[in-house]
C-alpha positions as CSV (number, residue, x, y, z in Angstrom):
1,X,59.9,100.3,105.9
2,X,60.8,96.4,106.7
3,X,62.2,96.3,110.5
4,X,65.6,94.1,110.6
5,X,64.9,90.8,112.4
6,X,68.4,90.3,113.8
7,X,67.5,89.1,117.0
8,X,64.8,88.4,119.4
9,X,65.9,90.9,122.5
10,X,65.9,94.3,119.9
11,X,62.9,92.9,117.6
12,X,60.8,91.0,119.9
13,X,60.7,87.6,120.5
14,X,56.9,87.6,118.9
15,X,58.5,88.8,115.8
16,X,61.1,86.1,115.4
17,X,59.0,83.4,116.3
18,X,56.4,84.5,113.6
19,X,59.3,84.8,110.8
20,X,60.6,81.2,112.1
21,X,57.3,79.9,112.0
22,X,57.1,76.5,109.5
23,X,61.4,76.4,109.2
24,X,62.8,73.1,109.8
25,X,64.0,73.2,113.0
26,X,68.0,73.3,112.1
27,X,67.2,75.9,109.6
28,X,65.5,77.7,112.2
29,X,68.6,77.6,114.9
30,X,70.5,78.5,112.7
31,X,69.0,81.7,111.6
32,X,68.4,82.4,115.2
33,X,72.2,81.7,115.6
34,X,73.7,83.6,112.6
35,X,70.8,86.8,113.0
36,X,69.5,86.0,109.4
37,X,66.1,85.6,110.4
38,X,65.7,89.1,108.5
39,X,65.7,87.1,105.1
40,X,62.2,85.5,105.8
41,X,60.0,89.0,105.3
42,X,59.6,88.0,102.3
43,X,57.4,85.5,103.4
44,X,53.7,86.5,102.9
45,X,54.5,87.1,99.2
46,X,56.0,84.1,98.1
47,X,54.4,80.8,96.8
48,X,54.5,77.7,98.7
49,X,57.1,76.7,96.4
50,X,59.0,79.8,96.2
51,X,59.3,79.5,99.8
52,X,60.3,76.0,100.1
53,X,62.9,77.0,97.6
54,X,64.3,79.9,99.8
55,X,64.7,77.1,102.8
56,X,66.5,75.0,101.0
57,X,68.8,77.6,99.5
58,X,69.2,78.9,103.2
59,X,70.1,74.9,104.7
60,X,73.0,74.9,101.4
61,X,74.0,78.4,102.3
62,X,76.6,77.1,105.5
63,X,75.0,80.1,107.5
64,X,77.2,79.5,110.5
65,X,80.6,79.1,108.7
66,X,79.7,82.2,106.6
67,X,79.1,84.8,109.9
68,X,81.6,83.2,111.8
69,X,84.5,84.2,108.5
70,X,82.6,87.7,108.9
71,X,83.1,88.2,112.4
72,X,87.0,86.4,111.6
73,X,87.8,89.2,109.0
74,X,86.0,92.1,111.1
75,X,87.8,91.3,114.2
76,X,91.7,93.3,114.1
77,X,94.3,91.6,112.7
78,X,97.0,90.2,115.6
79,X,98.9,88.3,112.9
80,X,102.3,89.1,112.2
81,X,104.0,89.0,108.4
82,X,107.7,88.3,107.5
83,X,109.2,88.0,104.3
84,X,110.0,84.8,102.5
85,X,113.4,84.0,103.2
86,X,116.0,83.4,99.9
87,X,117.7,80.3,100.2
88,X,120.6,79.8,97.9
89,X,120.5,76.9,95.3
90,X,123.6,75.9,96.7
91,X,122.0,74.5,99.8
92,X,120.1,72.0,98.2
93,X,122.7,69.7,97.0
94,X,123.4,69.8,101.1
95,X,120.2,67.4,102.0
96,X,118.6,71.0,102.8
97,X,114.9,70.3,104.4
98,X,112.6,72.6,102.4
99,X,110.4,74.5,104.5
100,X,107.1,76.5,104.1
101,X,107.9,80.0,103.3
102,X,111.5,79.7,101.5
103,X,112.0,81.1,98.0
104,X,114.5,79.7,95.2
105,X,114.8,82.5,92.7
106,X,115.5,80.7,89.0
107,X,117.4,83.5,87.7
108,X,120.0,82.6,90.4
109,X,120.0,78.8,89.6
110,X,122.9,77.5,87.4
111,X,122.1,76.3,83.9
112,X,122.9,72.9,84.8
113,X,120.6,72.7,87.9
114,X,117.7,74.1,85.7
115,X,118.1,71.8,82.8
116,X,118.1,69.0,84.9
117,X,115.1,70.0,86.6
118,X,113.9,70.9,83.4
119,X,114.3,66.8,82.4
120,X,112.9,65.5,85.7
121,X,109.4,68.0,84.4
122,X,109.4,66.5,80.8
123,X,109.9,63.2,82.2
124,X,106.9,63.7,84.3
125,X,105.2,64.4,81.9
126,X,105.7,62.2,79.2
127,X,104.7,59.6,82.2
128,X,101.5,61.3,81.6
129,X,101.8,62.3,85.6
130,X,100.9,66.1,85.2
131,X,97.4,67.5,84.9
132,X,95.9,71.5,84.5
133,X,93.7,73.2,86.4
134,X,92.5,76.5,84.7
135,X,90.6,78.5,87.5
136,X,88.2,80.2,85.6
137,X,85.2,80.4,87.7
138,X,85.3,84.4,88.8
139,X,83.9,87.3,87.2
140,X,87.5,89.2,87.8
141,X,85.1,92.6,88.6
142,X,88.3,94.5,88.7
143,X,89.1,93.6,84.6
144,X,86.1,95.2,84.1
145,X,83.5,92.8,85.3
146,X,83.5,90.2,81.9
147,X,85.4,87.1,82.0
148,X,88.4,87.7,80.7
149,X,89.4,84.2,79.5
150,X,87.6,84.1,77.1
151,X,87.8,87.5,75.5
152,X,90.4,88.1,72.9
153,X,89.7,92.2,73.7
154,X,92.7,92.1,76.3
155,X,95.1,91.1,74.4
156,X,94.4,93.0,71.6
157,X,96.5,90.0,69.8
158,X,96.6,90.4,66.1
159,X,95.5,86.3,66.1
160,X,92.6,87.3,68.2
161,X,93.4,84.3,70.8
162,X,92.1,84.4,73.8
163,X,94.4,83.4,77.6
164,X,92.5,80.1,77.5
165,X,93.1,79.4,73.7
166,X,96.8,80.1,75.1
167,X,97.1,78.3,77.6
168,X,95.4,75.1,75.6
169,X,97.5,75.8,72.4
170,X,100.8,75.4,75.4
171,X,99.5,72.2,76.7
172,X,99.5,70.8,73.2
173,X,102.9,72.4,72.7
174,X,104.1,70.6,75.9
175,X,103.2,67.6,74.7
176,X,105.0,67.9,71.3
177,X,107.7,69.0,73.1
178,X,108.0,65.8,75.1
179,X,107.2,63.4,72.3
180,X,110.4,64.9,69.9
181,X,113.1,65.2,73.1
182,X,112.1,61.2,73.4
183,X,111.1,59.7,70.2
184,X,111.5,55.9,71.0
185,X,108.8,57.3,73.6
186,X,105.6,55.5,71.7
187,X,102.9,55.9,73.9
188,X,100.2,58.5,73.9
189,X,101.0,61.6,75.8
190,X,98.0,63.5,77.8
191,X,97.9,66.0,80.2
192,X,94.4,66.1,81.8
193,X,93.0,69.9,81.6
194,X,90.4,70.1,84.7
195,X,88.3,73.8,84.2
196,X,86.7,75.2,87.4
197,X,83.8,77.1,86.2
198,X,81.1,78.5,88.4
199,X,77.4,79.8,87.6
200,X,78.5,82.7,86.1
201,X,81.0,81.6,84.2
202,X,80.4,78.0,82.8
203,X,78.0,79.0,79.9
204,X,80.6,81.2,78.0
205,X,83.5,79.1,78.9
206,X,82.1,75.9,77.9
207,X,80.8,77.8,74.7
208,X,84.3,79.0,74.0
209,X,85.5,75.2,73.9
210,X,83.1,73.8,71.9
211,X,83.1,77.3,69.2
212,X,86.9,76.6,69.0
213,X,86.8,72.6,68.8
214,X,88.8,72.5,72.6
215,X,91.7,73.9,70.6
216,X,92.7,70.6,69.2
217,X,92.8,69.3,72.7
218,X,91.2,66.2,73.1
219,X,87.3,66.6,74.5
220,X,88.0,63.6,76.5
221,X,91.2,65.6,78.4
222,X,88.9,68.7,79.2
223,X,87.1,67.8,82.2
224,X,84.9,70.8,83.6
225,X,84.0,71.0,87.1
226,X,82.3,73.3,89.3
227,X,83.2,76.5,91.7
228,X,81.3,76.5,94.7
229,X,79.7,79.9,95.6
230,X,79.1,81.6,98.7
231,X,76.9,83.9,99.7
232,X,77.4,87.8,99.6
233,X,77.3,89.9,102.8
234,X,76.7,93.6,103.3
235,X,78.7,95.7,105.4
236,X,76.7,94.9,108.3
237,X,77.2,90.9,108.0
238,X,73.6,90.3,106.5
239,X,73.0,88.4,103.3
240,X,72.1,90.7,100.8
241,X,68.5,90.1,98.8
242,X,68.8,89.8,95.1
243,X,64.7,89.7,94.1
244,X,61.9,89.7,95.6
245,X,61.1,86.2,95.2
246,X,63.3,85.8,97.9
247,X,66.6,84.6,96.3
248,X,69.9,85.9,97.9
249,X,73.0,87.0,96.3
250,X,75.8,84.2,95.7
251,X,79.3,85.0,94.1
252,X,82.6,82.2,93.7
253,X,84.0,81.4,96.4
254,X,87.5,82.6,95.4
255,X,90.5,80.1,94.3
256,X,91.3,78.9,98.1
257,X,88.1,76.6,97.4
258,X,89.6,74.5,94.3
259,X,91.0,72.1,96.2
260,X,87.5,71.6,97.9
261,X,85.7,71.8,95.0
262,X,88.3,69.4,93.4
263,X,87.6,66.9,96.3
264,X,84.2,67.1,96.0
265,X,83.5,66.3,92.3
266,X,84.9,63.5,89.9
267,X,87.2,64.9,88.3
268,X,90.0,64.2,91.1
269,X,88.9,60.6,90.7
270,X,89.2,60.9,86.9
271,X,92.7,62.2,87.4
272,X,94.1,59.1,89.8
273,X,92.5,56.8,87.3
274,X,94.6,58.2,84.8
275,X,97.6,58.2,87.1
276,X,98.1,61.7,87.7
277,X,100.2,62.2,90.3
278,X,100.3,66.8,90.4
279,X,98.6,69.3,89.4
280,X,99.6,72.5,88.4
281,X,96.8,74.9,89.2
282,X,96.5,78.6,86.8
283,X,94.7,81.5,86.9
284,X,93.1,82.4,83.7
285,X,93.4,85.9,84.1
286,X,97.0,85.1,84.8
287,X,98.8,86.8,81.4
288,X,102.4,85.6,82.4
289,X,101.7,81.9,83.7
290,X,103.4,79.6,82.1
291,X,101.4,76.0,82.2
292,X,103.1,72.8,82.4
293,X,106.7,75.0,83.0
294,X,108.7,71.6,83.0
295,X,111.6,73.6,85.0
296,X,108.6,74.0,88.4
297,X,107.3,70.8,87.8
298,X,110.4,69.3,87.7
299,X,111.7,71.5,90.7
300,X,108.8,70.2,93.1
301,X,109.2,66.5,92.2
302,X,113.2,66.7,92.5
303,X,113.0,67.9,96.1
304,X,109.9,66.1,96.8
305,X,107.3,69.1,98.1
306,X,103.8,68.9,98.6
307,X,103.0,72.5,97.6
308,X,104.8,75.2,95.9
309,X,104.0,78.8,94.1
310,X,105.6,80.4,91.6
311,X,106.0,84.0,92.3
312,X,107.4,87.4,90.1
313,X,108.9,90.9,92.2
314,X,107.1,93.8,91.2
315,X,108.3,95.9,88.8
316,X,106.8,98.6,91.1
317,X,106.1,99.2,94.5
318,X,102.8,101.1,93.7
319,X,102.1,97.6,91.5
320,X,98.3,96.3,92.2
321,X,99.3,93.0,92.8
322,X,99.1,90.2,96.1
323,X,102.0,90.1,98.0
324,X,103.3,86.5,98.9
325,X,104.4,86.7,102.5
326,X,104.7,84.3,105.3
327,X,101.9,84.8,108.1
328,X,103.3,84.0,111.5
329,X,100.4,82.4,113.0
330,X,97.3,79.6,112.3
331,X,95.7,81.1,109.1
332,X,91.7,80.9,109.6
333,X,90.6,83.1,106.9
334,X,88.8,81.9,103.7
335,X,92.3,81.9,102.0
336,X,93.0,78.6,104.4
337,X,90.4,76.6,102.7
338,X,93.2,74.2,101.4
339,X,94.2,73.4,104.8
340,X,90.7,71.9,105.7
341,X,90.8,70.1,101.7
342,X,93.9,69.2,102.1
């Protein structure tokens, strides 16, 4: 039975040094480093090529960053949580700072503090300021391990529309919506929609679009980009082989990397060339998101803030669902990510 190479005093140093042999050097600290050395058994069945493939897989694979998030999510929790405090409506017509951590709730706002906010969105928008990010890069195992974006099976919708067909059909709608509240308004109204798709999701997604003509969005407004993955660990902290050719399991990253990933490909670029100035960022497994909600958009340009989330109580306190809660300390889990984009 294969022996675990983890390090050199409990395997030998002979051992290590013979599964290190021919690594770059950096690949090879770093396997020393991070105990992965264990992925290079595989060796004396691969191809010359095969191997040179699993190197370069390992120098992409952040091997440090990924055991030191282990070892951060292993280690007890000394973090303290509070609840987001309310903060009347009233307070913000009293040069109120906002803060990280404070909640507005809209059913408390009066009708003439929404539709205002409601103008300063469509306004926004019609400035062709707004863009979309659909996150539809994960697999969503706990739907039942399809993408569920693009499957009109969970709605069970008479139409047989899919969330993303939605969700495009309400950009569209949006933009309508501007065009007849301001009809001296004659220029073109877009609204950028930026799709994170990952490996395991891009085929079918990208499919979907071009089966249903980018439902009557323009092609030219769908900009696809891509989820980064990361790889998979086991219980132990080890990356876990997916075939014997010595390739690794790799899953999406999880949403906190869309900023990242945003940074790192062109369609940021694309959207400051077209003047976009926010983003509002939705889950397509999301059923009650409401995209380009001119009321939020309009909320976080009013009172100026960088960042904000929209949130809904739970009907029940059994409900499956994240909690939003303030963490009363440095975050430096994997849900942080936007702090290092950012």
């Amino acid at each position: 039975r294969p022996q675990r190479y983890g390090s050199a005093q409990s395997n030998g140093l002979s051992d290590l040094d013979e599964l290190l042999a021919g690594c770059p050097r950096e690949l090879a600290e770093n396997l020393r480093e991070s105990g992965q050395a264990a992925l290079l058994r595989c060796k004396p069945w691969l191809s010359s090529g095969a191997l040179r493939g699993l190197q370069r897989s390992l120098q992409c694979a952040q091997l440090k960053q990924t055991v030191h998030r282990y070892r951060d999510i292993e280690s007890a929790d000394q973090y303290g949580f509070a609840v987001p405090v309310s903060v009347p409506w009233a307070e913000l017509d009293l040069d109120h700072v906002i803060s990280a951590g404070q909640v507005f709730s809209a059913e408390e706002a009066q009708h003439d503090k929404v539709m205002h906010l409601r103008k300063v969105g469509l306004q926004a928008i019609r400035q062709n300021k707004l863009g979309v990010v659909l996150l539809a890069g994960g697999a969503n195992w706990r739907l039942g391990g399809n993408f569920v974006g693009c499957s009109s099976r969970l709605l069970n919708l008479k139409s047989g529309k899919s969330i993303i067909q939605l969700m495009c059909e309400r950009v569209r709608r949006v933009a309508m919506l501007c065009r007849t509240e301001d009809r001296r308004w004659q220029k073109r109204i877009t609204i950028p929609v930026l799709v994170m798709t990952s490996r395991l999701t891009h085929r079918s997604v990208f499919e979907h679009f071009e089966a249903n003509q980018y439902f009557g969005l323009h092609p030219g407004d769908v900009i696809f980009f891509d989820q980064p993955v990361s790889p998979v660990l086991d219980m132990a902290g080890r990356l876990l082989p997916q075939s014997l050719g010595g390739e690794f399991a790799q899953s999406p990253g999880g949403t906190g990397a869309v900023l990242r990933a945003l940074a790192n490909s062109s369609a940021l670029e694309q959207c400051r060339d077209r003047g976009v100035e926010c983003l509002h960022i939705c889950g397509t497994e999301n059923l009650v998101a409401r995209v380009c909600d001119p009321v939020f958009i309009g909320f976080c340009r009013h009172l100026d803030v960088d960042c904000a989330a929209k949130v809904a109580e739970r009907g029940d306190v059994t409900e499956d669902a994240e909690l939003f809660v303030v963490r009363q300390s440095p975050v430096s889990t994997q849900f942080a990510d936007v702090e290092d984009a950012a």
